[in-house]
C-alpha positions in Angstrom: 6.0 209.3 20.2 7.3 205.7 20.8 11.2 204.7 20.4 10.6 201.3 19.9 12.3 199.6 16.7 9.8 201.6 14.3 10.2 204.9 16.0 13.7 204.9 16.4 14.2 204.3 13.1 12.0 206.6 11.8 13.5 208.9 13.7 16.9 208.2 12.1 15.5 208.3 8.8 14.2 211.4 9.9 17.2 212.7 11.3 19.4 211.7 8.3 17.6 213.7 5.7 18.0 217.0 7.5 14.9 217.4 9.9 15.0 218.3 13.6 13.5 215.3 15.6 12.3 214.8 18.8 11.1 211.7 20.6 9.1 210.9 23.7 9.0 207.7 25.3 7.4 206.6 29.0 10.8 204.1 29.3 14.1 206.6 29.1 15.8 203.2 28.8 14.1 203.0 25.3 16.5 206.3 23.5 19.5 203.9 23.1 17.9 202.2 20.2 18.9 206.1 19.2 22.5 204.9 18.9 24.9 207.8 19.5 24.8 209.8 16.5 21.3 211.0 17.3 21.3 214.4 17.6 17.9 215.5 18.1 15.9 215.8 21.8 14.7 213.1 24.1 11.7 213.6 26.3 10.6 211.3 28.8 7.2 211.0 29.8 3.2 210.1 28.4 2.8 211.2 24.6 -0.7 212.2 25.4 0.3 214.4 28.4 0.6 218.1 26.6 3.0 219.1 29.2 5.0 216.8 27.6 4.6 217.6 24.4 4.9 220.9 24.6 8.6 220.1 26.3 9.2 217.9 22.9 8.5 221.4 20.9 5.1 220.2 19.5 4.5 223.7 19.0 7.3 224.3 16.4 6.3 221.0 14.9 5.3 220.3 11.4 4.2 216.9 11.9 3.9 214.4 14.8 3.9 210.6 14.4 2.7 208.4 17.4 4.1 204.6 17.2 4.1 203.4 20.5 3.0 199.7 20.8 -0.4 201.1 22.1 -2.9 201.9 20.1 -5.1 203.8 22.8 -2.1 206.0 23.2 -1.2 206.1 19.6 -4.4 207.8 18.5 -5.3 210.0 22.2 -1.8 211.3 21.2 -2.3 211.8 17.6 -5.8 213.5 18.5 -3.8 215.9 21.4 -1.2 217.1 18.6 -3.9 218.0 16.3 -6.5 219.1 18.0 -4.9 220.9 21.1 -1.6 222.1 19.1 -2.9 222.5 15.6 -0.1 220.0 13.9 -1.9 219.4 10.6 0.3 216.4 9.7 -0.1 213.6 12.4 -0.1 209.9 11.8 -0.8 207.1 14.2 0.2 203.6 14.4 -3.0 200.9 14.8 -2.5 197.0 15.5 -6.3 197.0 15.3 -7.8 196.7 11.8 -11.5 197.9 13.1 -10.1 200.8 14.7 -7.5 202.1 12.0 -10.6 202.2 9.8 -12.6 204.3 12.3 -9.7 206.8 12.8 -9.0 207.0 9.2 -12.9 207.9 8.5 -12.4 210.5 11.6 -9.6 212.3 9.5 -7.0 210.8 11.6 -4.3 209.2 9.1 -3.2 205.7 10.2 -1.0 202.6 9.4 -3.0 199.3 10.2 0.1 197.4 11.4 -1.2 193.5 11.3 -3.1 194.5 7.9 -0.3 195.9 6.3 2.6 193.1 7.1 0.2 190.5 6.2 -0.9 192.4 2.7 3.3 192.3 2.0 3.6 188.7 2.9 0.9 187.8 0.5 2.2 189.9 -2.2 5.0 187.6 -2.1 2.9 184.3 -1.5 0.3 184.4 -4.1 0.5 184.1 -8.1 -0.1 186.4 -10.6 -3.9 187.8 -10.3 -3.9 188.3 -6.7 -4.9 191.6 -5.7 -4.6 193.4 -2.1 -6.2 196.6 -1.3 -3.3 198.9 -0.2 -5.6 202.3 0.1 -8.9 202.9 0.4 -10.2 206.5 0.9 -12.0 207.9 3.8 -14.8 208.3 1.7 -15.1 204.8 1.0 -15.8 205.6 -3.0 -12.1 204.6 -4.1 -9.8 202.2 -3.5 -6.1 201.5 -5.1 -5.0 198.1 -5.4 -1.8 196.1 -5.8 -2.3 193.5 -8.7 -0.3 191.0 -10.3 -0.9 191.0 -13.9 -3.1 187.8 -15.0 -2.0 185.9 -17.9 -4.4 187.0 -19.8 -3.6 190.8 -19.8 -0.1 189.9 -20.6 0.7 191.7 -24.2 -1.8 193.8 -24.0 -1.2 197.6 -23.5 -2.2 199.6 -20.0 -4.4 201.5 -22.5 -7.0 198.4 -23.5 -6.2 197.6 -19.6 -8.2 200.8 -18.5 -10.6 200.5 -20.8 -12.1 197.2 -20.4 -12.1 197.6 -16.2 -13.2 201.1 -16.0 -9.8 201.5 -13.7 -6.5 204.1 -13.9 -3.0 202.7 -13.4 -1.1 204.9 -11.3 2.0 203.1 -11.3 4.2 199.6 -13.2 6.3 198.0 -11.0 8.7 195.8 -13.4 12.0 193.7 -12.3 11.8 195.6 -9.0 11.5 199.8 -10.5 8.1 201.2 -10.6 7.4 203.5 -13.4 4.1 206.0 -14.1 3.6 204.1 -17.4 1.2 205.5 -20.9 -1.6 203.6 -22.2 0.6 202.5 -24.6 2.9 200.2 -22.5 2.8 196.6 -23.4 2.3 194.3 -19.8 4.8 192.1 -19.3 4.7 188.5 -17.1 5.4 189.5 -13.5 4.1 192.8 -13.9 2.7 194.7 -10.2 0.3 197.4 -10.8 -1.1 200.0 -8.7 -5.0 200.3 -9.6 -7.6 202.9 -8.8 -11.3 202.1 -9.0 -14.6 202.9 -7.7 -15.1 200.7 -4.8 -18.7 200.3 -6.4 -17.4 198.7 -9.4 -15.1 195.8 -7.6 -16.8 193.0 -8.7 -16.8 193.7 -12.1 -13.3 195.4 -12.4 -11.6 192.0 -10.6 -14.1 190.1 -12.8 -13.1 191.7 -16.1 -9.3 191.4 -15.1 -9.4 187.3 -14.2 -11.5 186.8 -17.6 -9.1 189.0 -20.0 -10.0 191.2 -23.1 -13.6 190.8 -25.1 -12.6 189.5 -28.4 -13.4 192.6 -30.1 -10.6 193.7 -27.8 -7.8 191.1 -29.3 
């Protein structure tokens, strides 16, 4: 729902790896961003209406993705698809932080727009140390983090890493490709790792990580 520049690309992307796609969209005006190679089915008309989306096939559908530029319509129409049609896999689109957090708690997956370009801006802005939350779960018991490897971790193995923070590191991403590493790969300068850790034990985990190995740790 939405053929803006995000929709229609995702439906593209979609399109391109072998799934039928339809979109809806208020503006018919909005489906040449499609280009003419799309295959799949416009629909024109409210995302929220179920009319509509039952003329979109939301009862054959495996998932539904609302993207629209509004957030009230985002989420009423993620909430129609699951709760009127029984589409296990929605997703909606939030420009409000506050809100995207309430939905997520609610079991409605979303994507905090504003948070998430300006996590990916700082990722590129800040020096090596910075971390940015990129998950937290509904729960509010674990969180995954994006962190550039401090200095002082440098040469030390993902192993003595894990150890000393209480953490598990999911993923390495090095010159660009991102690996699932073993405790016994050696951290490199520029290193981005994925972190998971109890929301409970932030302070110390970040605290642990700017200060470096114990000595006994060396």
């Amino acid at each position: 729902m939405g053929c803006g520049r995000v929709g229609s690309t995702l439906a593209q992307r979609l399109e391109g790896r072998g799934h039928s796609v339809a979109v809806i969209d208020s503006d018919p005006d909005a489906f040449r961003r499609l280009g003419p190679s799309f295959a799949g089915m416009t629909v024109t008309g409210l995302g929220f209406d179920r009319d509509i989306q039952r003329r979109a096939g939301i009862e054959r559908a495996d998932a539904f993705a609302a993207v629209s530029s509004g957030d009230n319509s985002n989420i009423i129409s993620a909430r129609v698809a699951r709760e009127q049609f029984g589409v296990d896999t929605v997703v909606a689109r939030i420009y409000d932080p506050g809100r995207a957090e309430v939905y997520e708690r609610l079991g409605v997956p979303t994507v905090a727009t504003v948070t998430w370009a300006a996590d990916q801006v700082l990722r590129k802005l800040l020096p090596a140390g910075h971390s940015s939350v990129v998950y937290t779960d509904p729960s509010g018991k674990v969180r995954a983090d994006q962190v550039f490897v401090p200095q002082a971790w440098v040469g030390r193995t993902v192993g003595a890493l894990e150890s000393a923070t209480r953490t598990r590191v999911a993923s390495v991403s090095r010159y660009g490709a991102a690996e699932i590493p073993d405790t016994a790969m050696v951290l490199q300068d520029g290193d981005v790792l994925h972190l998971f850790s109890r929301i409970s034990d932030s302070e110390t985990v970040f605290a642990t990580l700017s200060e470096g190995p114990r000595q006994e740790e060396s």
